[in-house]
C-alpha positions, 0 to 999 in steps of 0.5 A: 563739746567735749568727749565724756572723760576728758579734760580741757587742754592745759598747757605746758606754762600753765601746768608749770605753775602747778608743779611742785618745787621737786617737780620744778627740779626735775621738769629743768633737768629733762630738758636740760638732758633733751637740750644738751645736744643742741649746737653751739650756736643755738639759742638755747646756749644764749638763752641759759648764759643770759639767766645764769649770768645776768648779762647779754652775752653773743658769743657762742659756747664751745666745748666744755663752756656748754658742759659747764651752763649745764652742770650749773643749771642741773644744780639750782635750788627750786625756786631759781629752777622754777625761774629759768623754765619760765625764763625759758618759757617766755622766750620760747613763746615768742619764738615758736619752738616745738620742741622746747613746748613738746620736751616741757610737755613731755616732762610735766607728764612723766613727772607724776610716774617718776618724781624721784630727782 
């Protein structure tokens, strides 16, 4: 039973799905921000290769390739942005990842305080 007041639990994907195409643009961009530092060899860099480039690529980005995916990814349209965080999404849900789910969390509650892009 829940306590008076509150709401059941959204989750990230689901609230997600109700941003609208400016809160898309900048939910990507929080996480992009909060990604940047990962290394080179993790996953995310992958991840970003593979949505922006429509390939499978294993090599791993170094110096200015990382700057670059970031760059990319920070100036797409609302309708891709909204693609690659549920791109992102699901291939976060296979591999549980606290901090992607925690920064998208993060990020679809601070849009409603400062949608400005």
């Amino acid at each position: 039973m829940e306590a008076a007041g509150t709401t059941p639990e959204v989750t990230p994907a689901q609230s997600l799905d109700q941003l609208e195409d400016q809160g898309c643009i900048f939910v990507l961009r929080f996480v992009l921000i909060a990604f940047r530092g990962r290394r080179p060899e993790d996953r995310f860099w992958i991840l970003l290769k593979q949505f922006l480039f429509d390939m499978q690529v294993q090599e791993e980005p170094k110096g200015k390739i990382a700057e670059y995916l970031i760059s990319q990814a920070s100036s797409l349209e609302p309708r891709p942005a909204r693609a690659l965080l549920v791109f992102l999404s699901q291939a976060y849900s296979q591999k549980a990842d606290r901090l992607f789910w925690s920064t998208l969390r993060d990020a679809i509650q601070i849009y409603p305080i400062f949608p400005a892009v």
